[in-house]
TORTOR-933349 format. One record per residue: x, y, z of N, C-alpha, C in turn; chain; residue in one letter; residue number from 1. Coordinates in steps of 0.001 Angstrom, whole numbers, always signed. Last residue first. Example, Ala and Ser with C-alpha at 12.3 -4.5 7.8 and 13.67 -1.06 7.14 Angstrom:
2
+---------+---------+---------+---------+---------+---------+---------+---------+---------+---+---+-----+
:     n.x :     n.y :     n.z :    ca.x :    ca.y :    ca.z :     c.x :     c.y :     c.z : c : r :   k :
+---------+---------+---------+---------+---------+---------+---------+---------+---------+---+---+-----+
:  +12850 :   -2250 :   +7080 :  +13670 :   -1060 :   +7140 :  +12900 :     +30 :   +7870 : A : s :   2 :
:  +13190 :   -5690 :   +7800 :  +12300 :   -4500 :   +7800 :  +13200 :   -3300 :   +7800 : A : a :   1 :
+---------+---------+---------+---------+---------+---------+---------+---------+---------+---+---+-----+
END
This chain:
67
+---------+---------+---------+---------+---------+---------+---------+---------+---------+---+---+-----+
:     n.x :     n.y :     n.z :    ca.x :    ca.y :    ca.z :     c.x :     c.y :     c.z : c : r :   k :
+---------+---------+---------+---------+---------+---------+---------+---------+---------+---+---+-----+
:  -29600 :     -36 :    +823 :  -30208 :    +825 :     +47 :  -31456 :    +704 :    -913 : A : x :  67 :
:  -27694 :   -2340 :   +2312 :  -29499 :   -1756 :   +3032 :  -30091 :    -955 :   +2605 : A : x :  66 :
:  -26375 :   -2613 :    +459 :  -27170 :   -3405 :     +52 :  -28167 :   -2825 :    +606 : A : x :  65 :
:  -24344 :    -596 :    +972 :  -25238 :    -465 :    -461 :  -26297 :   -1351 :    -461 : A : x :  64 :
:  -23531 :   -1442 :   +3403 :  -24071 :     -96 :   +2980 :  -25160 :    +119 :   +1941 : A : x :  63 :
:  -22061 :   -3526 :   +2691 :  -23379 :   -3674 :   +3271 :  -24316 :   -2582 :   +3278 : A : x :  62 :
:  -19972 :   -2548 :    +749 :  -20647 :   -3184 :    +334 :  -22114 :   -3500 :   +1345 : A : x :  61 :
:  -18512 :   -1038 :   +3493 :  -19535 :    -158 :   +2407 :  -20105 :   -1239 :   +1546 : A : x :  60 :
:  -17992 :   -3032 :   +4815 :  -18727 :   -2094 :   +5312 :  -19430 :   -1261 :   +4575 : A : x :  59 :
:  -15696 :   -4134 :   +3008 :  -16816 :   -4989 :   +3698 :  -18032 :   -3674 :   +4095 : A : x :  58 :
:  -14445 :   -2003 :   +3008 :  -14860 :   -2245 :   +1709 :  -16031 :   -3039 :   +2250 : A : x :  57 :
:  -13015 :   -1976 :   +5800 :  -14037 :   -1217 :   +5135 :  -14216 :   -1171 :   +3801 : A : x :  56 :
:  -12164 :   -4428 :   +5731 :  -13362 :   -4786 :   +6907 :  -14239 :   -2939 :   +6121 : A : x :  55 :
:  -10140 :   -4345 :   +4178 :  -10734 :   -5214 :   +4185 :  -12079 :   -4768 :   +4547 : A : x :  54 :
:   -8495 :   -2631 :   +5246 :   -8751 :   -1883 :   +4022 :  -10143 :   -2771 :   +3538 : A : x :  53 :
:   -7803 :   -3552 :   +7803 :   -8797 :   -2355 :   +7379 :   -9070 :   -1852 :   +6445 : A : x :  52 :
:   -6172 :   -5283 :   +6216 :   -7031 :   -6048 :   +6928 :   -8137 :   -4731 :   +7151 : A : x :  51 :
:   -3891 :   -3943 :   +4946 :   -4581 :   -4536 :   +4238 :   -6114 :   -5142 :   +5032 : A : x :  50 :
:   -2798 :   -2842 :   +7764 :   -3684 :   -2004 :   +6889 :   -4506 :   -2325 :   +5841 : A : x :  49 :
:   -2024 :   -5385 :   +8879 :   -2754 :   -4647 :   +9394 :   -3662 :   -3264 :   +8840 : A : x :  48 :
:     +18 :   -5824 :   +6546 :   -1120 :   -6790 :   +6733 :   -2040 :   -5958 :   +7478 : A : x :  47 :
:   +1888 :   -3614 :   +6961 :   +1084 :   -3848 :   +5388 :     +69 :   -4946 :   +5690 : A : x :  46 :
:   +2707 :   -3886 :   +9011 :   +1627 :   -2785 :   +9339 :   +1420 :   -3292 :   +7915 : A : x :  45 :
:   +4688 :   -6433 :   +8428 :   +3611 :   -6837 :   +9496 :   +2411 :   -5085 :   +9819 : A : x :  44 :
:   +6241 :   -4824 :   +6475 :   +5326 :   -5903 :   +6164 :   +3833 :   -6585 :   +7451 : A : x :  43 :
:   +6205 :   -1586 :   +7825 :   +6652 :   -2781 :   +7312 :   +5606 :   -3657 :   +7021 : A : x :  42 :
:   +5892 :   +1157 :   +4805 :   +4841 :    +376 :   +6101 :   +6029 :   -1348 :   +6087 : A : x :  41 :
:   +8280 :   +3574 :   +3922 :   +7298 :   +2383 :   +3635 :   +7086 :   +1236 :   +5241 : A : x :  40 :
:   +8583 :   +6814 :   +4000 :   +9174 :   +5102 :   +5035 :   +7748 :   +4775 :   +4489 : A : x :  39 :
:   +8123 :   +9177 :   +3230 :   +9377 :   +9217 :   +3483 :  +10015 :   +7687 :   +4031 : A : x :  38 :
:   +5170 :   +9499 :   +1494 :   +6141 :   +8511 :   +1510 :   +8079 :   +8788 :   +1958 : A : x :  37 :
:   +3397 :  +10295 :   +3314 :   +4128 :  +11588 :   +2438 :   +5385 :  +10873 :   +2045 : A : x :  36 :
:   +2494 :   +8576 :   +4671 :   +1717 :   +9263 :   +3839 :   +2238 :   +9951 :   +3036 : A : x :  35 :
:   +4737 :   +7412 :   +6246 :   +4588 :   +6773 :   +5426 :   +3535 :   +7563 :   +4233 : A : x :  34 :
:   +5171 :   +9695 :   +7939 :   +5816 :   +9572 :   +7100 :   +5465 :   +8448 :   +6387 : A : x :  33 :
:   +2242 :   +9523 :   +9520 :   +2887 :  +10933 :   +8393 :   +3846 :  +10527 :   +7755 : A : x :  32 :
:   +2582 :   +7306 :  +10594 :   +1621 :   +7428 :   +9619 :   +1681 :   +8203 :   +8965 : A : x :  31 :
:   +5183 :   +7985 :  +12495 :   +5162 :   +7063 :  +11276 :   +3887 :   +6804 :  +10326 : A : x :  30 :
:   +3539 :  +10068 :  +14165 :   +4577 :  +10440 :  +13371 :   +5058 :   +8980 :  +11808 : A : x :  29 :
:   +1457 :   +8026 :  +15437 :    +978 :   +9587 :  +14282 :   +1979 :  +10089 :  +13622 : A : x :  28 :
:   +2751 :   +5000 :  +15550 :   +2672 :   +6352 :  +16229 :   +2054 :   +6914 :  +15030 : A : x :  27 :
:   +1591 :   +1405 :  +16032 :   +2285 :   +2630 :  +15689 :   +2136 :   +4032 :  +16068 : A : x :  26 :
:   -1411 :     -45 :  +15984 :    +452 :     -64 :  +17315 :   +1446 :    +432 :  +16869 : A : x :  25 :
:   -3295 :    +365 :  +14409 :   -2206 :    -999 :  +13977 :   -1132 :    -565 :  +14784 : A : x :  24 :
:   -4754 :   +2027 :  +16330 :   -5338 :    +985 :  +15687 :   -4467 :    -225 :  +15126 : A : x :  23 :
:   -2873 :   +4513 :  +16540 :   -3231 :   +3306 :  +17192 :   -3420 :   +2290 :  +17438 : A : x :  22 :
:   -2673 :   +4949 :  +13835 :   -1873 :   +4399 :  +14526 :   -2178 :   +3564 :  +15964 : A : x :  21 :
:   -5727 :   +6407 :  +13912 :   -5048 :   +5534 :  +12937 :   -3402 :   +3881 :  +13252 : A : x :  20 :
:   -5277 :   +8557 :  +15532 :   -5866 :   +7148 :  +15812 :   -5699 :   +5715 :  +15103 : A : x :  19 :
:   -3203 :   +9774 :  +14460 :   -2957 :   +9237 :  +15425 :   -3974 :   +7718 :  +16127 : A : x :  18 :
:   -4511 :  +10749 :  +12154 :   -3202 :   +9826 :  +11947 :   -3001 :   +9363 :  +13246 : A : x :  17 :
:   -7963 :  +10040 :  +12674 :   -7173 :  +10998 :  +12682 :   -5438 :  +10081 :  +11908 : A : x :  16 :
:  -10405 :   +8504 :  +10239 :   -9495 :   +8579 :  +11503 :   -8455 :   +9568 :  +11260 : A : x :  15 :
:  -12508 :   +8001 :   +8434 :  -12784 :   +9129 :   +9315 :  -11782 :   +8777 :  +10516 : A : x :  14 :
:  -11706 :   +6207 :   +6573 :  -12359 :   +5885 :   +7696 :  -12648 :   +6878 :   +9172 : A : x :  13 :
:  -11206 :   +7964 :   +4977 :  -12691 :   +6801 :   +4729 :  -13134 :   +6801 :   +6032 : A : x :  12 :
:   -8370 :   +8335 :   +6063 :   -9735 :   +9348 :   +5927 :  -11321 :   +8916 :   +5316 : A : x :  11 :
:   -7511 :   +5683 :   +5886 :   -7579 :   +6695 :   +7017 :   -8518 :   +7925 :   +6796 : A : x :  10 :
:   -8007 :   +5471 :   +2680 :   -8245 :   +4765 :   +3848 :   -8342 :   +4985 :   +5087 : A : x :   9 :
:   -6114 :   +7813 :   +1971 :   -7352 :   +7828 :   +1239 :   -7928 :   +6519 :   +2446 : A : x :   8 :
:   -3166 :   +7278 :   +2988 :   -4099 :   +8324 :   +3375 :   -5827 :   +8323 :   +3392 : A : x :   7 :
:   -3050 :   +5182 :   +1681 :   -2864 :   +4956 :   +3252 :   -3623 :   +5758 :   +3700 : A : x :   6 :
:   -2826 :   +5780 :    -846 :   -3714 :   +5018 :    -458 :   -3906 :   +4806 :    +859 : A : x :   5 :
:    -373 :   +7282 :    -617 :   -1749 :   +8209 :    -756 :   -2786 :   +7388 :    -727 : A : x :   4 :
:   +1407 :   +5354 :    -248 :   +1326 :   +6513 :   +1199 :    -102 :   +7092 :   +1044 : A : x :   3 :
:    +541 :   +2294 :    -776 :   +1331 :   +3262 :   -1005 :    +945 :   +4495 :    +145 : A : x :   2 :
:    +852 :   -1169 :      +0 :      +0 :      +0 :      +0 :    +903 :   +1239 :      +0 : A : x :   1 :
+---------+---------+---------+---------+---------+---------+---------+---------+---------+---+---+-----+
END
C-alpha cells in the first residue's frame, strides 16, 4: 500500500493519523511519514492495513445493500 492510499483509507475511515496508529500499534509520526512517503509500512503494518482496508470495503458493500 502506497502513502496516498494509506491516506485515502484513514480518511474513509474518518481517523485521525494518530488514531489511525493506534489501531495498527504505531505512532501519528510514522503514519505521516509513510503518507508523504518518506518510510514504507513494514510488512507486518502492510497486513494490518490490508485487513482495514478489508473490513471497510466490507462495510460499504453492506451499505449499499441496506439501500
Amino acid at each position: 500500500m502506497q502513502g496516498a492510499e494509506i491516506r485515502q483509507l484513514r480518511i474513509a475511515l474518518g481517523l485521525t493519523q494518530e488514531e489511525l496508529g493506534e489501531m495498527i500499534g504505531t505512532g501519528d509520526v510514522t503514519i505521516s511519514h509513510w503518507e508523504n512517503a518518506h518510510h514504507a509500512p513494514s510488512p507486518l503494518a502492510q497486513k494490518a492495513l490490508a485487513a482495514l482496508r478489508v473490513e471497510q470495503d466490507q462495510a460499504r458493500l453492506v451499505g449499499k445493500e441496506r439501500e
